[in-house]
PDB file with SEQRES, HELIX, SHEET and CRYST1 records, atoms N, CA, C and O in Angstrom:
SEQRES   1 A   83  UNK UNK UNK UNK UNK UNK UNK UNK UNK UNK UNK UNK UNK          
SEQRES   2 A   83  UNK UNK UNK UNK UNK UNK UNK UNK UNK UNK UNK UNK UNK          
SEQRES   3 A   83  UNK UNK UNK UNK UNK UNK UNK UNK UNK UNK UNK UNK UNK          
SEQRES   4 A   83  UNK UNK UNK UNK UNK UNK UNK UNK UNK UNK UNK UNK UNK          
SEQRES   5 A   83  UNK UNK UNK UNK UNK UNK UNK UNK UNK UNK UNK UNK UNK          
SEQRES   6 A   83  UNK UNK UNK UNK UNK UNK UNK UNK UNK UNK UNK UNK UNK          
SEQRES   7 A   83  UNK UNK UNK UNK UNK                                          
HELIX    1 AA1 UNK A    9  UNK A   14  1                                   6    
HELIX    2 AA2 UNK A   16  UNK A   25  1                                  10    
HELIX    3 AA3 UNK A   75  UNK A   78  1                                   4    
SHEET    1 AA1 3 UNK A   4  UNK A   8  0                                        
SHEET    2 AA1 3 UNK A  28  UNK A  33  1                                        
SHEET    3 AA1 3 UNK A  37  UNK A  41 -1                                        
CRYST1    1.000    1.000    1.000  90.00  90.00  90.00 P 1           1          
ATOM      1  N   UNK A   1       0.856  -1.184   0.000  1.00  0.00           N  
ATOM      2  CA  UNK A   1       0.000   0.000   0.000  1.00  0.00           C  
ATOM      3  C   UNK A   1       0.896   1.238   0.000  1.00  0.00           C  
ATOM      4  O   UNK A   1       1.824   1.345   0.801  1.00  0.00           O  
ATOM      5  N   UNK A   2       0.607   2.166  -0.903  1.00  0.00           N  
ATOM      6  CA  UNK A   2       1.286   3.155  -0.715  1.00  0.00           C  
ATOM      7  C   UNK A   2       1.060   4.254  -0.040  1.00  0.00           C  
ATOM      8  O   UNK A   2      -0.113   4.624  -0.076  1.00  0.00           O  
ATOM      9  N   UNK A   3       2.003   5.090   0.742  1.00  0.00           N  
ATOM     10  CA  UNK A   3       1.842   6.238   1.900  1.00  0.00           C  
ATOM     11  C   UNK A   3       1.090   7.345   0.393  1.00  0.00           C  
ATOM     12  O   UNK A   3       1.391   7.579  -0.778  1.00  0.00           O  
ATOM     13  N   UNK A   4       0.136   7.691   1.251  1.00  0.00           N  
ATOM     14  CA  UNK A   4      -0.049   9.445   0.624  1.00  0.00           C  
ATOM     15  C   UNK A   4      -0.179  10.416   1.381  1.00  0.00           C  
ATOM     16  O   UNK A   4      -0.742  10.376   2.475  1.00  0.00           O  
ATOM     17  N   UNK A   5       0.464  11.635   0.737  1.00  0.00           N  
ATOM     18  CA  UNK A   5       0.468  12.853   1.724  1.00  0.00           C  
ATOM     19  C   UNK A   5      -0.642  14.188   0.643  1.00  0.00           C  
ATOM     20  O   UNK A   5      -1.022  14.409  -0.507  1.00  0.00           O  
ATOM     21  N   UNK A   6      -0.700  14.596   1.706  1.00  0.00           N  
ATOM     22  CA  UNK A   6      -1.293  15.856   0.643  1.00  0.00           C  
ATOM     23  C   UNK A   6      -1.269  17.149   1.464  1.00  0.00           C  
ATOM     24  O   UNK A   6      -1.646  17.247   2.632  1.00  0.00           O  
ATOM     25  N   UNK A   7      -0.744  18.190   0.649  1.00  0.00           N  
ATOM     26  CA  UNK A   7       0.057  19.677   1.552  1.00  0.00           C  
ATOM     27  C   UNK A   7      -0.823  20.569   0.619  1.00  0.00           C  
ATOM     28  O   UNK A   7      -1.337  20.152  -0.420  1.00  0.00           O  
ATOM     29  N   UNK A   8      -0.933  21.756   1.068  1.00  0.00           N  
ATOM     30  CA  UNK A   8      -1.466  22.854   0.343  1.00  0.00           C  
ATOM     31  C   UNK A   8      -0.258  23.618  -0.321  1.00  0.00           C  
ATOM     32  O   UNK A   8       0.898  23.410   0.049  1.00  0.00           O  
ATOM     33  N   UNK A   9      -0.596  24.566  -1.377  1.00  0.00           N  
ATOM     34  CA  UNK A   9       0.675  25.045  -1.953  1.00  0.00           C  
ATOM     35  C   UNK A   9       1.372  25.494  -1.038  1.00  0.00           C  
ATOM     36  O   UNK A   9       2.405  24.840  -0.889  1.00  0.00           O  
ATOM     37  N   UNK A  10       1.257  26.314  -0.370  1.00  0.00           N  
ATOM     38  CA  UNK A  10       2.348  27.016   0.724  1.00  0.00           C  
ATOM     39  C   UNK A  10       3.462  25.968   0.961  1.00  0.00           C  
ATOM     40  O   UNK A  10       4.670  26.013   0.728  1.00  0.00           O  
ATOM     41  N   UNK A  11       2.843  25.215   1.382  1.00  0.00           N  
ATOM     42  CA  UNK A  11       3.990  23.902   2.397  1.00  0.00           C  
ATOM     43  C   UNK A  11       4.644  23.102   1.254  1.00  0.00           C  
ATOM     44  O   UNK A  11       5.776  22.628   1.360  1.00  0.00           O  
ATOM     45  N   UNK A  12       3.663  22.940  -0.147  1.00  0.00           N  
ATOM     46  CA  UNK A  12       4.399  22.665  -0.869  1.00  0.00           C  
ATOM     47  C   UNK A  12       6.077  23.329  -1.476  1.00  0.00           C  
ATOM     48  O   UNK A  12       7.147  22.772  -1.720  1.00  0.00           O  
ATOM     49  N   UNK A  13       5.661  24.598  -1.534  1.00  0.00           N  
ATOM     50  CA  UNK A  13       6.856  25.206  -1.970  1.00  0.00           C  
ATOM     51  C   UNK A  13       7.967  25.407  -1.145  1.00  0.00           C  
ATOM     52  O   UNK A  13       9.065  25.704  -1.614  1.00  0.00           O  
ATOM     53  N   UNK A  14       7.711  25.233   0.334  1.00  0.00           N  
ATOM     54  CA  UNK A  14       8.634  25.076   1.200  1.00  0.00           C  
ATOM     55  C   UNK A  14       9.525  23.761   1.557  1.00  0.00           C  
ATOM     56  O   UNK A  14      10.584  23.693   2.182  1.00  0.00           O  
ATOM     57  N   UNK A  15       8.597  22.551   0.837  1.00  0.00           N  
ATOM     58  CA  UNK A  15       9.233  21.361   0.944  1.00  0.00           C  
ATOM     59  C   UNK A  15       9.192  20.617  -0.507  1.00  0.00           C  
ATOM     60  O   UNK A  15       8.892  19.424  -0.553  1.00  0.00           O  
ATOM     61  N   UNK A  16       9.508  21.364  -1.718  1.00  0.00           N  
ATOM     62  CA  UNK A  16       9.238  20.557  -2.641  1.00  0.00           C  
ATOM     63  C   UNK A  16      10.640  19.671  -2.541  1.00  0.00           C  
ATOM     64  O   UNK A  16      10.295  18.556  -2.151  1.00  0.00           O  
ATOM     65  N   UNK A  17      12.207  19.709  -2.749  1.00  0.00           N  
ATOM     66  CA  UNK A  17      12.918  18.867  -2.557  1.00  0.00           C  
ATOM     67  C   UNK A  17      12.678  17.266  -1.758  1.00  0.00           C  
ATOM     68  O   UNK A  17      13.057  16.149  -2.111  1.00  0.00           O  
ATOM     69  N   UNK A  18      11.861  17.726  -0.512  1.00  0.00           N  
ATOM     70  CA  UNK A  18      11.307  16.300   0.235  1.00  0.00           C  
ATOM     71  C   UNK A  18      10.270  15.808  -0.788  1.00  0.00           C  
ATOM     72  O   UNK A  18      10.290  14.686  -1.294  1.00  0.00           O  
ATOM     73  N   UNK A  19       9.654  16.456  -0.957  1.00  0.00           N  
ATOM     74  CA  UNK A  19       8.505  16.074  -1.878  1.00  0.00           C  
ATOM     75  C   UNK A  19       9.047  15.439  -3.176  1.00  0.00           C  
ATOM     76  O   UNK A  19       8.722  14.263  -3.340  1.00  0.00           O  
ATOM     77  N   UNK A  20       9.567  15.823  -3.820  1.00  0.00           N  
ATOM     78  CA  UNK A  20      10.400  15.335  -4.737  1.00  0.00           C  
ATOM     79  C   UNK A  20      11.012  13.639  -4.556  1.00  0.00           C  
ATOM     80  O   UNK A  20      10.880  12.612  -5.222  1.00  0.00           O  
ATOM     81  N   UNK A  21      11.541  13.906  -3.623  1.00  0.00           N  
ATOM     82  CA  UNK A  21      11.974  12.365  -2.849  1.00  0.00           C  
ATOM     83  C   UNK A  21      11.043  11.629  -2.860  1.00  0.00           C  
ATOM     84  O   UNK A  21      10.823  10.766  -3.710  1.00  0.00           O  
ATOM     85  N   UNK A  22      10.301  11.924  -1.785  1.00  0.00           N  
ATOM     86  CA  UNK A  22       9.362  10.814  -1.553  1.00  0.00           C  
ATOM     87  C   UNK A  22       8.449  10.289  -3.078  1.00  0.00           C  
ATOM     88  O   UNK A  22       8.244   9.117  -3.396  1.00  0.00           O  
ATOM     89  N   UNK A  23       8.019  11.493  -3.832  1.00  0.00           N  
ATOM     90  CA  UNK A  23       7.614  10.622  -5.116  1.00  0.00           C  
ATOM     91  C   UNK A  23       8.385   9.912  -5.802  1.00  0.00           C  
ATOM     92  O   UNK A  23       7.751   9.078  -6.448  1.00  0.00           O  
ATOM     93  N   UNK A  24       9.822   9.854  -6.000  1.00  0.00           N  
ATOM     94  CA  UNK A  24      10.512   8.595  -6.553  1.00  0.00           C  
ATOM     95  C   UNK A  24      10.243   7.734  -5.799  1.00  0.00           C  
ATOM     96  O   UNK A  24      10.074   6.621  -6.297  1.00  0.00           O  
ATOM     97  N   UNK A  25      10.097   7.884  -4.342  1.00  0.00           N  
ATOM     98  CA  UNK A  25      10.241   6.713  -4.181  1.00  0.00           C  
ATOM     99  C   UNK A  25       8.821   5.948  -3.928  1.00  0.00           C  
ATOM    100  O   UNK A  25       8.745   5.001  -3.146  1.00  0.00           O  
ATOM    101  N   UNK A  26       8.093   6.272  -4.407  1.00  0.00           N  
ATOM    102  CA  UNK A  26       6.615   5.330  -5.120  1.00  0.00           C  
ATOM    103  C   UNK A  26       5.566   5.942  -3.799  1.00  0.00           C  
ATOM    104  O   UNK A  26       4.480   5.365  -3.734  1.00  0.00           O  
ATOM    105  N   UNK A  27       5.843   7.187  -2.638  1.00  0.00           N  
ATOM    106  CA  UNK A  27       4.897   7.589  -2.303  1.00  0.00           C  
ATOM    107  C   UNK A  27       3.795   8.057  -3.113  1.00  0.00           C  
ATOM    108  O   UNK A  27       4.004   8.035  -4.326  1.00  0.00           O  
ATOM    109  N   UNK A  28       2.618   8.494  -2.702  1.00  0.00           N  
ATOM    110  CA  UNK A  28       1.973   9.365  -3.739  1.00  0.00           C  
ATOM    111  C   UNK A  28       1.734  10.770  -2.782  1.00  0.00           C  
ATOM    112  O   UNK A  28       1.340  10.903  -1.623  1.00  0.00           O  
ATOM    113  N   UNK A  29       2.133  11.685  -3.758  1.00  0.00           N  
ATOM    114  CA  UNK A  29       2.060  13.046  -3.028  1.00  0.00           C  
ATOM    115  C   UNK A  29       1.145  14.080  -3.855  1.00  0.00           C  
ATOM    116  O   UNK A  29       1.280  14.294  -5.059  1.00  0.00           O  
ATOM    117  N   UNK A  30       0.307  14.615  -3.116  1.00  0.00           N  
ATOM    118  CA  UNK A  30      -1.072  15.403  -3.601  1.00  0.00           C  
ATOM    119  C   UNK A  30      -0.575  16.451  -2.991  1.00  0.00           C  
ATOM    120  O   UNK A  30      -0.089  16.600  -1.870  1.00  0.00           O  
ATOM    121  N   UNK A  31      -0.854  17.531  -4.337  1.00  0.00           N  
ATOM    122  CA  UNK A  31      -1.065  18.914  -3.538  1.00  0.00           C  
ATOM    123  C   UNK A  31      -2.244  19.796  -4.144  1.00  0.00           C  
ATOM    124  O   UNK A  31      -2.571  20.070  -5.299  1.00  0.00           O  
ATOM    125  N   UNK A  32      -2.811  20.170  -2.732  1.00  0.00           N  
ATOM    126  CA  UNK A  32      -4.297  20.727  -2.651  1.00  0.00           C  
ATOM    127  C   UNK A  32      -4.465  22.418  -3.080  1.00  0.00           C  
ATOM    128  O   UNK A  32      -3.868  23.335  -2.517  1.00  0.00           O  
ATOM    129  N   UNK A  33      -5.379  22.550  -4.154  1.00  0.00           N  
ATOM    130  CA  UNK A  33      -5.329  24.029  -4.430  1.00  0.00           C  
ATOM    131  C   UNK A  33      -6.981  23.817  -4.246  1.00  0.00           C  
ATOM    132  O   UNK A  33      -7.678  22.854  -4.565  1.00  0.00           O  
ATOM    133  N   UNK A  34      -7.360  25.162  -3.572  1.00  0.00           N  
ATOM    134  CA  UNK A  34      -8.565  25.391  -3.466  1.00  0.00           C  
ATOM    135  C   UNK A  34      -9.341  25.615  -4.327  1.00  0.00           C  
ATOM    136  O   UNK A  34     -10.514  25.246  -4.381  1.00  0.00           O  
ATOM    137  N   UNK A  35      -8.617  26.387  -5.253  1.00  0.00           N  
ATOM    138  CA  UNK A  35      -9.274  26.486  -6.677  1.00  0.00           C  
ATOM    139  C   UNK A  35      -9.493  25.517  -7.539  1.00  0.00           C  
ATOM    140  O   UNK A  35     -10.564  25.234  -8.076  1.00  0.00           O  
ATOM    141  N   UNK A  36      -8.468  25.012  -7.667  1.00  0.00           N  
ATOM    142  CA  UNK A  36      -8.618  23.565  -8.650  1.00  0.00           C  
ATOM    143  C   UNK A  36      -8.635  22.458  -8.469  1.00  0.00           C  
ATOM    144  O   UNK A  36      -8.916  21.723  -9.415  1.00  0.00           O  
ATOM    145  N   UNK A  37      -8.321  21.872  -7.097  1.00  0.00           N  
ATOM    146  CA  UNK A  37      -8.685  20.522  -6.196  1.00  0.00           C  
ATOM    147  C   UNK A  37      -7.068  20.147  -5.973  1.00  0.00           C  
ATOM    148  O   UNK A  37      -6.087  20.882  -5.863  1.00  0.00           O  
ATOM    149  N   UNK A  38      -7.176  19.004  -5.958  1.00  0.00           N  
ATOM    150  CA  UNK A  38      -6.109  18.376  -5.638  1.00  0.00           C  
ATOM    151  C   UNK A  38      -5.443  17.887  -6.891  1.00  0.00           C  
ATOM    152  O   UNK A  38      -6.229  17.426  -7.719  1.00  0.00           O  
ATOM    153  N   UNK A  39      -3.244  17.880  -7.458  1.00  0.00           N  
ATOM    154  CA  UNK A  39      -3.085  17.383  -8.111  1.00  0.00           C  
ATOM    155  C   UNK A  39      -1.852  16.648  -7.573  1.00  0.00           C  
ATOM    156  O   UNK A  39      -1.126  16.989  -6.639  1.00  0.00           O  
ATOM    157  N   UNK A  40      -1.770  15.582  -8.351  1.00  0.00           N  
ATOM    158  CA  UNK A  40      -0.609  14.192  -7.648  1.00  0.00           C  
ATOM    159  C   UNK A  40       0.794  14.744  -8.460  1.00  0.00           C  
ATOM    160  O   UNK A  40       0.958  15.297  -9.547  1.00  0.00           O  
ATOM    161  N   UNK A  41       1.386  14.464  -7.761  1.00  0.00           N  
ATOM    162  CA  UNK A  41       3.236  14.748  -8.498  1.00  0.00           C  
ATOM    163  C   UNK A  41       3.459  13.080  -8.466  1.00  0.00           C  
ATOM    164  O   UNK A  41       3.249  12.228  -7.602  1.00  0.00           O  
ATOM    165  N   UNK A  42       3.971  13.041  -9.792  1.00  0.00           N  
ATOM    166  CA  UNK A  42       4.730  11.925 -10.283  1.00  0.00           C  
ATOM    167  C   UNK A  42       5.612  11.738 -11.057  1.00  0.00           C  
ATOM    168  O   UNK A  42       5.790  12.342 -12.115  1.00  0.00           O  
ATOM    169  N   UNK A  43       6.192  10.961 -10.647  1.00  0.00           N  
ATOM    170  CA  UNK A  43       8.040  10.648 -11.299  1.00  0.00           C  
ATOM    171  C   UNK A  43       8.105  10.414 -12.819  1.00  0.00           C  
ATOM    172  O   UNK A  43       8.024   9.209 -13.060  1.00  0.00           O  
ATOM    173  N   UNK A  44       8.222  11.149 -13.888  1.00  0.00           N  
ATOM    174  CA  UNK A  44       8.935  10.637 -14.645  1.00  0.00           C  
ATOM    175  C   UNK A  44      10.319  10.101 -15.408  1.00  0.00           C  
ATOM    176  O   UNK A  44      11.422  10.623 -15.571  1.00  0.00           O  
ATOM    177  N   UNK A  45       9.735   8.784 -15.810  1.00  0.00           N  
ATOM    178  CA  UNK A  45      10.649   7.782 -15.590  1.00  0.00           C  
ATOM    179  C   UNK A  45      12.006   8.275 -17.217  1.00  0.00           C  
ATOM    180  O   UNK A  45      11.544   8.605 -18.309  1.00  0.00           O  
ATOM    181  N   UNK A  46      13.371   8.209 -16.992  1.00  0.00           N  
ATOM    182  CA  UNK A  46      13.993   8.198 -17.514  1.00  0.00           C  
ATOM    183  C   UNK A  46      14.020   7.377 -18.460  1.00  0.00           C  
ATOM    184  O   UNK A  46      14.357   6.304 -17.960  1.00  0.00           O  
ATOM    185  N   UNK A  47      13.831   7.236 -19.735  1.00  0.00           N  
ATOM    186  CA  UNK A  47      14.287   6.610 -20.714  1.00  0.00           C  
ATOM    187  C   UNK A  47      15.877   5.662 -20.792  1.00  0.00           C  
ATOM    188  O   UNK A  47      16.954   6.256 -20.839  1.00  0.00           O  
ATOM    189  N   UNK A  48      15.799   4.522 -20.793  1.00  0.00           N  
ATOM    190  CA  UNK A  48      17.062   3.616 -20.837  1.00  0.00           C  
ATOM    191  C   UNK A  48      17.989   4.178 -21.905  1.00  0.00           C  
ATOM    192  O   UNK A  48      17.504   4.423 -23.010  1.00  0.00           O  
ATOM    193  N   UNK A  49      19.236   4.396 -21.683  1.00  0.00           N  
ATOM    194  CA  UNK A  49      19.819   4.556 -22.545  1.00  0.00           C  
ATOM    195  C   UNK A  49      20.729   3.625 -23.906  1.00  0.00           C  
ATOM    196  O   UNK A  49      21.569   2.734 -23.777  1.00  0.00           O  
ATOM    197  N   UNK A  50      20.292   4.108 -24.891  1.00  0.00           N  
ATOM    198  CA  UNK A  50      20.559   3.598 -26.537  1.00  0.00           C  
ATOM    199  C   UNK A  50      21.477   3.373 -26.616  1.00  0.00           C  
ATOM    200  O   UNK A  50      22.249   4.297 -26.358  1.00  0.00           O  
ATOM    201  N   UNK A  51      22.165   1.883 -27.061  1.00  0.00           N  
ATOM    202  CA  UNK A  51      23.787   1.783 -27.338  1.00  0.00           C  
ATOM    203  C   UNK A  51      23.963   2.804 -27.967  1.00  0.00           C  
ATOM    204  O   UNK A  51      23.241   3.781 -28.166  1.00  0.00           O  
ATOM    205  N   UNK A  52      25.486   2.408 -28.444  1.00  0.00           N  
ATOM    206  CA  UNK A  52      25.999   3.716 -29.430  1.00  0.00           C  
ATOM    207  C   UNK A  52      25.765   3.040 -30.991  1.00  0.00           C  
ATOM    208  O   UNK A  52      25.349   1.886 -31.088  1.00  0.00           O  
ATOM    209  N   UNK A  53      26.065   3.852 -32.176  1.00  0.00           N  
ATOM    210  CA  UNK A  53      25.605   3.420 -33.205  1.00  0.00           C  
ATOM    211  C   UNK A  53      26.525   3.443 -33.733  1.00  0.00           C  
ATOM    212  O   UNK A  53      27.482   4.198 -33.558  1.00  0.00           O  
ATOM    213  N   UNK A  54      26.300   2.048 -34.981  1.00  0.00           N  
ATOM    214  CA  UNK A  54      27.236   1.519 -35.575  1.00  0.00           C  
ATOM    215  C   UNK A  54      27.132   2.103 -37.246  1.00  0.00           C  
ATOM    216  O   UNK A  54      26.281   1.505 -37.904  1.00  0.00           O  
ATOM    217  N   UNK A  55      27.897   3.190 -37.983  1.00  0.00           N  
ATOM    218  CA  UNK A  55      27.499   3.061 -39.248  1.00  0.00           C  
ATOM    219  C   UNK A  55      27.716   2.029 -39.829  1.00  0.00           C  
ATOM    220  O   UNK A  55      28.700   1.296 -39.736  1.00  0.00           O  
ATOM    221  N   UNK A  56      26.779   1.923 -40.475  1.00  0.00           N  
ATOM    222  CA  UNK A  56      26.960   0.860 -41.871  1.00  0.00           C  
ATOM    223  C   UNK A  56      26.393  -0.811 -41.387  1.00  0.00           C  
ATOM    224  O   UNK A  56      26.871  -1.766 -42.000  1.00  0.00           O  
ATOM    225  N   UNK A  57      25.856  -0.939 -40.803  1.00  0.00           N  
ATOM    226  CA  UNK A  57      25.493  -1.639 -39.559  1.00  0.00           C  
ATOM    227  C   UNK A  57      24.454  -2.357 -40.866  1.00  0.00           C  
ATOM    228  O   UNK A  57      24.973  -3.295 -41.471  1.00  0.00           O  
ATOM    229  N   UNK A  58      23.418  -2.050 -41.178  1.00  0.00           N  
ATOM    230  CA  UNK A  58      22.477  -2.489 -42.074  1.00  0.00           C  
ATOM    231  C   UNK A  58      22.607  -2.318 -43.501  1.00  0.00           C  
ATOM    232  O   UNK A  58      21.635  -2.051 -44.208  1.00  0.00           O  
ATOM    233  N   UNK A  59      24.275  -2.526 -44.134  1.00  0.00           N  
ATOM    234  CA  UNK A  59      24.340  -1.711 -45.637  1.00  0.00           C  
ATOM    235  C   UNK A  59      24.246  -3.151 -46.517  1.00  0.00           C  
ATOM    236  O   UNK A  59      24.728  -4.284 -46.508  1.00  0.00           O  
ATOM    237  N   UNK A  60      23.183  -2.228 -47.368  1.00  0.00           N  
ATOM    238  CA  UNK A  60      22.520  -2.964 -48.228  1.00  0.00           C  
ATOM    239  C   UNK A  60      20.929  -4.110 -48.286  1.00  0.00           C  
ATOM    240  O   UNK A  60      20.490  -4.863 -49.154  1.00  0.00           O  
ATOM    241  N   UNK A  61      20.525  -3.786 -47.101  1.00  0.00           N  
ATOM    242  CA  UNK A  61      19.189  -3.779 -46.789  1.00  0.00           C  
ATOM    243  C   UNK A  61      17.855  -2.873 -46.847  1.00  0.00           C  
ATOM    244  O   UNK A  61      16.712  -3.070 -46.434  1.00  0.00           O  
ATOM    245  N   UNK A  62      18.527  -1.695 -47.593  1.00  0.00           N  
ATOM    246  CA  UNK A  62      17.730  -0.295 -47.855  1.00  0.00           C  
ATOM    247  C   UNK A  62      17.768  -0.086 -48.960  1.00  0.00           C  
ATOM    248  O   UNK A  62      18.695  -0.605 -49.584  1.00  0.00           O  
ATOM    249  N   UNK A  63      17.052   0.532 -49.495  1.00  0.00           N  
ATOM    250  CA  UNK A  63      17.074   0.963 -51.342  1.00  0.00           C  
ATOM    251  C   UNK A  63      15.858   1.632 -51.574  1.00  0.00           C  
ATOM    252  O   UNK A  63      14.865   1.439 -50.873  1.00  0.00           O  
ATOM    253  N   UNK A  64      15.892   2.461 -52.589  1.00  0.00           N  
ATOM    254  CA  UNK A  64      15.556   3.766 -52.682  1.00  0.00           C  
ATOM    255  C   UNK A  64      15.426   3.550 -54.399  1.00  0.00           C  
ATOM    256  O   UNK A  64      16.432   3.430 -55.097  1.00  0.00           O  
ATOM    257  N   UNK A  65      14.010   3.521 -54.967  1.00  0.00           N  
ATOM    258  CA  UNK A  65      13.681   3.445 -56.098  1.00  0.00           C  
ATOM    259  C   UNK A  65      14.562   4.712 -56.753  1.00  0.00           C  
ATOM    260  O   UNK A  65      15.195   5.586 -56.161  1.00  0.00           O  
ATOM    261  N   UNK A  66      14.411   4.538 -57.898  1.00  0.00           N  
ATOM    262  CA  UNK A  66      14.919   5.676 -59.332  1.00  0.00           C  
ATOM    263  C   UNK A  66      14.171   6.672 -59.409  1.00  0.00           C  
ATOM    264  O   UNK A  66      14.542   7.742 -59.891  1.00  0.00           O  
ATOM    265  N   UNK A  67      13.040   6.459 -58.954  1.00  0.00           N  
ATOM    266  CA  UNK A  67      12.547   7.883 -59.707  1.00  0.00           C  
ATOM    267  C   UNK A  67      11.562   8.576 -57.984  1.00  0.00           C  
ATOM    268  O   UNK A  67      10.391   8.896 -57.785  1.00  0.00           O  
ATOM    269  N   UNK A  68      12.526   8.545 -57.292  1.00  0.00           N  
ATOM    270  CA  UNK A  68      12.461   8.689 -55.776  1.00  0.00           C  
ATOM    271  C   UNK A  68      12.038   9.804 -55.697  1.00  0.00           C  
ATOM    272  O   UNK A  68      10.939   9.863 -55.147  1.00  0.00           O  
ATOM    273  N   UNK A  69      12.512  10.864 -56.065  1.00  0.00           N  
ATOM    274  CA  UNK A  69      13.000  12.577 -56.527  1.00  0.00           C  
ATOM    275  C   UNK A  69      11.908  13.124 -57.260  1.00  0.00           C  
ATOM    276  O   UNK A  69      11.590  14.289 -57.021  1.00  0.00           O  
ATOM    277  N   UNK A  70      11.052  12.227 -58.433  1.00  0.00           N  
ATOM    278  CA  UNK A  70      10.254  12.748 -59.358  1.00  0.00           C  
ATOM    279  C   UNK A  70       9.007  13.332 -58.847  1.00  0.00           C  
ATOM    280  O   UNK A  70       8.491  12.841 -57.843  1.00  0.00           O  
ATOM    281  N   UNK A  71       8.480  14.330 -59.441  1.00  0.00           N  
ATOM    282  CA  UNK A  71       7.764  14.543 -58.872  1.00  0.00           C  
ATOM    283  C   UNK A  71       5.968  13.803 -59.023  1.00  0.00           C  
ATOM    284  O   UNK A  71       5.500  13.170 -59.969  1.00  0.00           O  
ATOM    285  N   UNK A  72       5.706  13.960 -58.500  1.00  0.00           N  
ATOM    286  CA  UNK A  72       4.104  13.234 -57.593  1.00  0.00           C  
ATOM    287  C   UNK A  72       3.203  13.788 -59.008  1.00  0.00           C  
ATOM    288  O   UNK A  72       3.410  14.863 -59.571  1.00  0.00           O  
ATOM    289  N   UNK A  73       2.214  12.813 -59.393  1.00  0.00           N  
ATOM    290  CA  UNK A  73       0.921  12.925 -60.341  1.00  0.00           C  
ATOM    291  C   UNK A  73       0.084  13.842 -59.491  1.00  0.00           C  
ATOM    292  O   UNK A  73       0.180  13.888 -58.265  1.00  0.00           O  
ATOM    293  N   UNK A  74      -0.829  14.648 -60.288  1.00  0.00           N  
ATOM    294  CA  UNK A  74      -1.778  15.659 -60.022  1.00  0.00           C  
ATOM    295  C   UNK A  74      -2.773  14.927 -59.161  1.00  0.00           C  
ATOM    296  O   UNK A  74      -3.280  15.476 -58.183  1.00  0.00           O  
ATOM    297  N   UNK A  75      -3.212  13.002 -59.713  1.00  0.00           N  
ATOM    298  CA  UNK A  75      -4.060  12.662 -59.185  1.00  0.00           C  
ATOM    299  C   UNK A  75      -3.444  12.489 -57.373  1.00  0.00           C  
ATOM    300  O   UNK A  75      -4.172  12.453 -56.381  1.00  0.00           O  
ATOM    301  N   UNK A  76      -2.392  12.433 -57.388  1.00  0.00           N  
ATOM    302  CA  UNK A  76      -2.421  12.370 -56.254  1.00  0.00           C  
ATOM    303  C   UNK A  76      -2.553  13.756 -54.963  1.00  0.00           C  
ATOM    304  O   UNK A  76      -2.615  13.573 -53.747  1.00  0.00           O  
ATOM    305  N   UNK A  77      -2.565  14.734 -55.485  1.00  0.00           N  
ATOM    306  CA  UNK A  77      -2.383  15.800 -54.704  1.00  0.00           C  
ATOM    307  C   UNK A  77      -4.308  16.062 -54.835  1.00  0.00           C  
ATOM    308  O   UNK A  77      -5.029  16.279 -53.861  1.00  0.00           O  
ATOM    309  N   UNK A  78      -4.586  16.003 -55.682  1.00  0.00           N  
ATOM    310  CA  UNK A  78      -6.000  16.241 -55.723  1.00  0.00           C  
ATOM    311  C   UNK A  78      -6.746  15.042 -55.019  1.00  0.00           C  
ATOM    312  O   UNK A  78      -7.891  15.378 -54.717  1.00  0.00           O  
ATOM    313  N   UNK A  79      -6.476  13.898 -54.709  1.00  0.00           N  
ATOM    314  CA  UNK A  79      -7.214  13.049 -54.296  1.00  0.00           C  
ATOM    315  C   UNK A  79      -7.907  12.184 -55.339  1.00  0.00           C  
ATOM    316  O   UNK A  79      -8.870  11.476 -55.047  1.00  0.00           O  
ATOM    317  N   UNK A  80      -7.423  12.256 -56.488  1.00  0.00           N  
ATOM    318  CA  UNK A  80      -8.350  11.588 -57.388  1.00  0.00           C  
ATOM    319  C   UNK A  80      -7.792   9.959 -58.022  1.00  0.00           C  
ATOM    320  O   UNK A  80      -7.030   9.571 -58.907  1.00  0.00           O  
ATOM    321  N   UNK A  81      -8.526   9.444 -57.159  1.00  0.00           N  
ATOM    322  CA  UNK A  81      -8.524   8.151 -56.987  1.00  0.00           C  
ATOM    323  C   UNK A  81      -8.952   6.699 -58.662  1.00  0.00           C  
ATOM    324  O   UNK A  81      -8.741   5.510 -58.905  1.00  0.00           O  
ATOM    325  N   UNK A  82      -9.562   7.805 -59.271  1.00  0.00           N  
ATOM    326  CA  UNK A  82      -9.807   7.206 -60.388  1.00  0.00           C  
ATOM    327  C   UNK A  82      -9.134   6.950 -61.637  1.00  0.00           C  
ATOM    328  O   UNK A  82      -9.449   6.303 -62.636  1.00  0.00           O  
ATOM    329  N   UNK A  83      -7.619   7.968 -61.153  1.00  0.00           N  
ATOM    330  CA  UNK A  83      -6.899   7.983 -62.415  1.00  0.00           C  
ATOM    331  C   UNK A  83      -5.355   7.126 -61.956  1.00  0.00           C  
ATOM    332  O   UNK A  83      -4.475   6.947 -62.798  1.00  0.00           O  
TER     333      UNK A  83                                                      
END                                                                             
């Protein structure tokens, strides 16, 4: 079960560093505005980091028609499906 706390802004801004803490560490922490109710602070999570990259890693598994560059039929910019 997880601890929850809930502070009004004031106390929030005086303890956001604790506050901060404790939401990594899977508390749930609410803070109460009179105006707009209550909102939860939560951790977002860091993205794992991507090996490093290898050029040339996939060469010759890609290809790129001839007429790549040319430009696009009318029917297609118009939507016209019949031609």
């Amino acid at each position: 079960m997880a601890v929850s706390t809930t502070l009004t802004i004031s106390e929030a801004r005086e303890k956001l560093p604790q506050l901060l803490e404790l939401a990594h560490a899977g508390h749930e922490v609410f803070i109460q505005d009179p105006r707009q109710g209550k909102t939860r602070l939560v951790p977002v999570p860091v993205p794992a980091a991507a090996g490093p990259r290898h050029f040339g890693l996939h060469a010759g598994e890609v290809w790129m028609s001839d007429d790549f560059n040319a430009p696009l039929p009318d029917a297609f910019w118009l939507n016209d499906r019949a031609k």
